[in-house]
Structures are given as C-alpha cells and as structure tokens.
C-alpha positions as CSV (number, residue, x, y, z in Angstrom):
1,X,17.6,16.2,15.4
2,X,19.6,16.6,12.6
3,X,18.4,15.1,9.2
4,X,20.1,14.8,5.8
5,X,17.9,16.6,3.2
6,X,19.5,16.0,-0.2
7,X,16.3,14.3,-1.2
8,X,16.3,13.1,-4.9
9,X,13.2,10.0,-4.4
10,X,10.1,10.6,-2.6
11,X,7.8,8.0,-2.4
12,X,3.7,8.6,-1.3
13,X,1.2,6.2,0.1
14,X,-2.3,7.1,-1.1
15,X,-5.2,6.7,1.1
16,X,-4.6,8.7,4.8
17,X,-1.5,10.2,3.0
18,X,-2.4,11.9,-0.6
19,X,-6.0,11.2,-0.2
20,X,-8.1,11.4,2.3
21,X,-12.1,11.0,2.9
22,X,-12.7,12.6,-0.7
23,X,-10.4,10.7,-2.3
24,X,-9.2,13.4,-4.5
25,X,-5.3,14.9,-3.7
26,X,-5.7,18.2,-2.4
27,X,-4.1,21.4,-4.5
28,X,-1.8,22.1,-1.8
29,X,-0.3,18.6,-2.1
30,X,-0.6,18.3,-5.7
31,X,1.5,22.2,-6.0
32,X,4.3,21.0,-2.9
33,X,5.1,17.5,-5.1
34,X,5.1,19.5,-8.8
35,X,7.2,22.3,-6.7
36,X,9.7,19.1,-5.6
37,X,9.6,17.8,-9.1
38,X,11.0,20.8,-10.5
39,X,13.8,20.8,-8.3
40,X,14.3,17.6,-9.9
41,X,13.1,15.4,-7.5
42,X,11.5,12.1,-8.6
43,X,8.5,11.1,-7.2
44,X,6.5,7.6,-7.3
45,X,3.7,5.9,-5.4
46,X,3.5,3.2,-3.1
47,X,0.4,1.5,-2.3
48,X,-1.7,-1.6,-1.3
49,X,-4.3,-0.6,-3.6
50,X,-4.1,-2.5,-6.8
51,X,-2.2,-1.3,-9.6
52,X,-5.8,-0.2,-11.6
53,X,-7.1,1.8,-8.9
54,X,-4.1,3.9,-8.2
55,X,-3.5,4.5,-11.5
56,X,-5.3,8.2,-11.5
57,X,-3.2,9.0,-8.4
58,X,0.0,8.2,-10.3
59,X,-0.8,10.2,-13.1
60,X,-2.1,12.9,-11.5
61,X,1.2,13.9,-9.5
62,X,3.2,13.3,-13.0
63,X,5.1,10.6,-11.7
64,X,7.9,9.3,-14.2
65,X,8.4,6.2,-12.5
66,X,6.9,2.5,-12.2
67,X,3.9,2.4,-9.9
68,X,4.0,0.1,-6.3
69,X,0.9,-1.1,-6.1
70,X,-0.4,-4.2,-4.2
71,X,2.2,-3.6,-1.2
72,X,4.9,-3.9,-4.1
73,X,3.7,-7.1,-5.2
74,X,3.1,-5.8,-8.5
75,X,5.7,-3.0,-9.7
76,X,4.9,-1.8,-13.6
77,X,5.5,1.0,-15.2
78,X,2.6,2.8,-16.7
79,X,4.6,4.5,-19.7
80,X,6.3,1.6,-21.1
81,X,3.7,-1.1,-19.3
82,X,7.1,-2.6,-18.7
83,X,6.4,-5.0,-15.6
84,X,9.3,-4.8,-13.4
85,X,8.3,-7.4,-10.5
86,X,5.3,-9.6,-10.1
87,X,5.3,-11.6,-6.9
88,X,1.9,-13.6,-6.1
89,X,1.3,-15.7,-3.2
90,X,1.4,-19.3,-4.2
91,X,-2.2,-21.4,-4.9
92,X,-1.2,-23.8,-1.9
93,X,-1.0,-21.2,0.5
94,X,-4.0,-18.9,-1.0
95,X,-6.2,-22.3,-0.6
96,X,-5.0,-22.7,3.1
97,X,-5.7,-18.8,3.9
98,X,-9.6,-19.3,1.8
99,X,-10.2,-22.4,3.9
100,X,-9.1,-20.2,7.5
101,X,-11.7,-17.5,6.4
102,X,-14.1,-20.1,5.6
103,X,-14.2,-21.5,8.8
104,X,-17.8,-21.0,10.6
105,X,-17.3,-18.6,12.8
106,X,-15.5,-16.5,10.5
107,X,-17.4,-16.8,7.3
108,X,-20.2,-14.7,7.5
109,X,-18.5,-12.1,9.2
110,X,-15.4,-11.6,6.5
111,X,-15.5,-10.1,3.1
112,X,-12.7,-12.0,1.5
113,X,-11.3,-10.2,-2.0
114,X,-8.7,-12.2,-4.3
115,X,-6.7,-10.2,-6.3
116,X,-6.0,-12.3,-9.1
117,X,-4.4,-10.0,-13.1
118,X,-5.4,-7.0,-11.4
119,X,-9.0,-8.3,-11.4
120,X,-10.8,-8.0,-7.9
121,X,-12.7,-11.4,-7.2
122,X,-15.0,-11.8,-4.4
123,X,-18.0,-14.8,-3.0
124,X,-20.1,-12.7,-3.0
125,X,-20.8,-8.7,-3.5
126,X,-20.9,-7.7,0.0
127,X,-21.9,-3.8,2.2
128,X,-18.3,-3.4,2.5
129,X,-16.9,-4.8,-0.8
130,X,-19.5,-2.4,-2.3
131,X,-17.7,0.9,-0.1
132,X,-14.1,-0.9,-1.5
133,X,-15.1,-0.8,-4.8
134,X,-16.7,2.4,-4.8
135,X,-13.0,4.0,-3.2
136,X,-11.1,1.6,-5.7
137,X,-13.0,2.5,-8.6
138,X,-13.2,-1.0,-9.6
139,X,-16.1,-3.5,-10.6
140,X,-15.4,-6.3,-8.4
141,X,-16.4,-10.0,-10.0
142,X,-18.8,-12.4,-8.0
143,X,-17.6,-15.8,-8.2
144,X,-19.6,-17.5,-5.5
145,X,-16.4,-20.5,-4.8
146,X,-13.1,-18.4,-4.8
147,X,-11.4,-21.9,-5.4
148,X,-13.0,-21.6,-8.8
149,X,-10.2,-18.6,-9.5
150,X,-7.3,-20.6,-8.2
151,X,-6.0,-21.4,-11.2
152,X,-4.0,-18.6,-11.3
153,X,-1.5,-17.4,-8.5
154,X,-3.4,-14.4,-6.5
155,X,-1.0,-11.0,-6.4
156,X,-2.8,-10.1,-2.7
157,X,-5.6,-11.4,-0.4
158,X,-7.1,-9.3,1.5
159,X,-9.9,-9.9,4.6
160,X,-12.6,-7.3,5.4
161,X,-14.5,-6.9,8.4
162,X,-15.8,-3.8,10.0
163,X,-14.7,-5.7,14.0
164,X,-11.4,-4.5,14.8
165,X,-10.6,-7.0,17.1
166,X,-11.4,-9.7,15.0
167,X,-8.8,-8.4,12.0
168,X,-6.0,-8.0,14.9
169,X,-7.2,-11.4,16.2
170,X,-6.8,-13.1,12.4
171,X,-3.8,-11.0,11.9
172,X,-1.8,-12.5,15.6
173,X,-3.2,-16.2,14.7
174,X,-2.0,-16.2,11.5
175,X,1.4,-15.0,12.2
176,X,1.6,-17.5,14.5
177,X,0.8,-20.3,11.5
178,X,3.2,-18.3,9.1
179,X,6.2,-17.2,9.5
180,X,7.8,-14.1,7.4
181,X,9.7,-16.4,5.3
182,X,6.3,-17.8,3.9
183,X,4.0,-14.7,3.8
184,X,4.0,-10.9,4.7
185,X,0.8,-10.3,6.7
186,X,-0.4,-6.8,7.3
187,X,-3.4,-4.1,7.9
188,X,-3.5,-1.2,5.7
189,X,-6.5,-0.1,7.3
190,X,-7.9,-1.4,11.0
191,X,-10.2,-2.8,8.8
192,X,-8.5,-4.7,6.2
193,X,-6.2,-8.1,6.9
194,X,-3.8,-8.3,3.8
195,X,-1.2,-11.1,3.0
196,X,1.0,-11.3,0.1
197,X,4.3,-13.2,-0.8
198,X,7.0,-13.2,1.8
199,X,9.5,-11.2,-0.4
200,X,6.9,-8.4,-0.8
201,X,6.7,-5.0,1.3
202,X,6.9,-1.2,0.4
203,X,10.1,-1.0,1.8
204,X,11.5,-3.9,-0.3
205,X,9.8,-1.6,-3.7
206,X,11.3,1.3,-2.6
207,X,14.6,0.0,-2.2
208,X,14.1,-1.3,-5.6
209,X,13.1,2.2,-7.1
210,X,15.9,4.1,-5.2
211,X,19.1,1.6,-5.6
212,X,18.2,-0.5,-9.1
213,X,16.3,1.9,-11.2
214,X,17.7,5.2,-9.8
215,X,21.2,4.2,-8.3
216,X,20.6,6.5,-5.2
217,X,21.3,5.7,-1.5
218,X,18.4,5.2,1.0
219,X,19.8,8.5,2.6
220,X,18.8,10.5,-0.4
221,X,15.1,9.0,-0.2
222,X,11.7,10.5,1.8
223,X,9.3,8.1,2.2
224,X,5.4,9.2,3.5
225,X,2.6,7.5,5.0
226,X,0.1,6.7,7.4
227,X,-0.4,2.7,8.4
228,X,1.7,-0.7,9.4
229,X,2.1,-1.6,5.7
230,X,3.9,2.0,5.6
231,X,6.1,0.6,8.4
232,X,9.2,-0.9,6.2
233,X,9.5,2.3,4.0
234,X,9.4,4.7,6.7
235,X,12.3,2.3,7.9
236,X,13.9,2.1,4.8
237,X,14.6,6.3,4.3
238,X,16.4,8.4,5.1
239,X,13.6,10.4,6.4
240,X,10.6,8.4,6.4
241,X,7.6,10.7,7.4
242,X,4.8,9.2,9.4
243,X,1.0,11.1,8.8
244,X,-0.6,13.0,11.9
245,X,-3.5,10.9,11.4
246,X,-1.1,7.3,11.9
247,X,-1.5,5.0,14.4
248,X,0.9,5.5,17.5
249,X,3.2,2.4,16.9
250,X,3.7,3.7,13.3
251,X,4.4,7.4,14.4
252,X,7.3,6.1,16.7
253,X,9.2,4.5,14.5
254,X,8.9,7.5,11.6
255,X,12.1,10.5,11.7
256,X,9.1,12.8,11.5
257,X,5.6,13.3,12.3
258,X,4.1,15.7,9.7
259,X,0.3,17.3,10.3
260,X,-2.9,15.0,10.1
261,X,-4.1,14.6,6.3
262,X,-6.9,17.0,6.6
263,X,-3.6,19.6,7.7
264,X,-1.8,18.8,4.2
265,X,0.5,16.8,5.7
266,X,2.5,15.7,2.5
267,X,2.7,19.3,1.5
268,X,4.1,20.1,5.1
269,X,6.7,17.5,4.7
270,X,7.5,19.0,1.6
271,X,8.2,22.1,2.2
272,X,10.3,21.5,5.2
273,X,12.5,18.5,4.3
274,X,12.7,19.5,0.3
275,X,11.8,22.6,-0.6
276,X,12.8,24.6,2.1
C-alpha cells in the first residue's frame, strides 16, 4: 500500500498514544517529534483531556500551534491565549443527560464530571474521580447538586464507571435518544462515556488546524492515536495511524498500525512515514 508522505501537520492524542501508564512522554518519542519538527513539520495535540491538563504535554513537545483539548470543544492557543473555538453543550441538554445519570439504578454506580471554564466539577469526590484527577493533574470541585453549576454552558460531560458494559450500554441508549446533529457521544477510554456539542470531534479540530490556520490538504496531515474519539482524525488524514494498543474497530479503519505504546509507537510512526 502505497501512502503519500509529504507530511507537513501531525497531530498526537495523549493518553495510550504519547503517554502511557507513567504519564510522562518517553525520550524516544519526545527526540522522533523534535527530529519531525526540524524538518519543519508542525506538530499539535488533540485530546479529550481538558485544555489545563494537557497543557504540559503541549509544551513539552514544543508545539507552535493551538491546543485541541476537550475532543476539540475547546481550541486555544497557549502563546497568544487566543481562543480559536469554544463549543459547549447547551444547559437544556446537559440537564437532560444529569437527570439520565441520576436515575436510580445508575446513580450510585456513575462518577459524573462537568466540565464547566476549564474547571472540573463533580457530586461528589469519588475512588475514580480521585485516579482522574490524580492523571489530570487537576483539583476537581465538589458541588454536591451539579444543577447548581448550570448556569453556565458545560464544554464536556463525561460518565465514569469502572463496568464496561454499563458505559457501552449508556453509550447505545443514548444514541438512540440523540442523534449526531444534537450531540457527539463517545468513549475515550472503556471507562469513560463523553458527550459534547454535535459540531465537535478531533477530526472536525484537525481539519480546522490543517485547512484554516495552516492552508494544507488533509493529504499532507498524520494524524495518531489509540481510541473511538481518535476515530474521525484517523479518518480525516492522509495517514491516520492507529496505536498497537487500540481497540480492533479503531485499528481497521487507521492506514497504519504502528507498535503498542510501551513499543514507542509514535516514534515508530515517525520515523517511517516522516523521517525516513
């Protein structure tokens, strides 16, 4: 299979893809994206985390360009703190989603985090919100009634339970209440149920970077990463790059299967679609 490799945009996800367990980026990553930088390639981030918590990641592969964070949600640029798009999920449908996860036989098994000016707000500090925030970096904010933070439009939500089946289960029911035109639903994680507004996915951000801020063609773009809300960008490039360590579905749609995270993947997919 032959594929075009006159890359001038690659875009990373974060966690499964730059980072794995430790959370750090390994050297051999962090030399293969400063070795594509100097060959002039740009390079920017794409993640679900929120725009706070990847922060460190951006700055610490030197990216030049605004940051995707929250699924693309929320595209600013940490030089000029220029925002360039902020797209929240309306109050009337937040409520709706709050009152599905408060349902009985839901609530005591969900962690339910609003995302709300990049400020992480939660009923209560749960095991799991505590191993989030630990990851994110972040303090969340226990506000007991999430309709109490409803004032303001939330940029994600985002459902947390440790049951697999139960997140799949949430995530078929409510596509069957919503439809794409009225939310993007995804899992980032097998762990983590995450809507946002309809008009938000990574692919929609990276399109954005590549065609508005850069003026290059999806051809010219590698795109990297590991889960279903990876799915659009991998679609998007020209060589989008699935992980080792990606689930099946999203490894069949990718140009490329790269070596597992713990195998440098990124740096892998460097060297052979950029630097080689």
């Amino acid at each position: 299979m032959h594929l075009q490799t006159d890359i001038k945009l690659l875009v990373v996800d974060i966690d499964g893809t730059i980072a794995g367990h430790s959370n750090k980026i390994s050297r051999a990553v962090k030399n293969a994206i400063q070795e594509a930088q100097s060959r002039g390639v740009q390079v920017a981030v794409a993640t679900g985390r929120m725009y706070r918590s990847a922060l460190r990641f951006h700055n610490e592969i030197g990216s030049k360009l605004p940051l995707v964070a929250y699924q693309g949600a929320w595209i600013q640029d940490p030089i000029t703190s220029q925002m360039h798009r902020h797209y929240p999920v309306n109050r009337a449908t937040a409520m709706q989603l709050l009152d599905y996860f408060e349902q009985p036989e839901l609530r005591e098994q969900l962690s339910v985090h609003f995302y709300i000016n990049d400020q992480l707000y939660v009923r209560s500090i749960t095991r799991d919100t505590k191993i989030y925030a630990k990851r994110s970096g972040i303090t969340p904010i226990a506000v007991g009634d999430l309709r109490t933070c409803l004032d303001k439009e939330p940029t994600k939500v985002l459902a947390l339970c440790d049951d697999t089946n139960l997140i799949n289960n949430l995530l078929s029911n409510l596509r069957r209440q919503y439809t794409p035109a009225e939310l993007y639903l995804t899992t980032s994680v097998a762990t983590f149920f995450e809507a946002t507004n309809s008009l938000v996915n990574k692919g929609a951000a990276v399109k954005y970077l590549a065609e508005e801020l850069l003026g290059i063609e999806n051809k010219n773009v590698m795109t990297v990463g590991d889960n279903f809300n990876d799915v659009e960008m991998l679609q998007y490039a020209g060589i989008g790059i699935a992980m080792g360590n990606a689930p099946e579905k999203v490894k069949a749609i990718a140009k490329w299967v790269a070596p597992s995270i713990e195998n440098e993947g990124v740096a892998v997919a460097i060297e052979k679609f950029i630097l080689s």
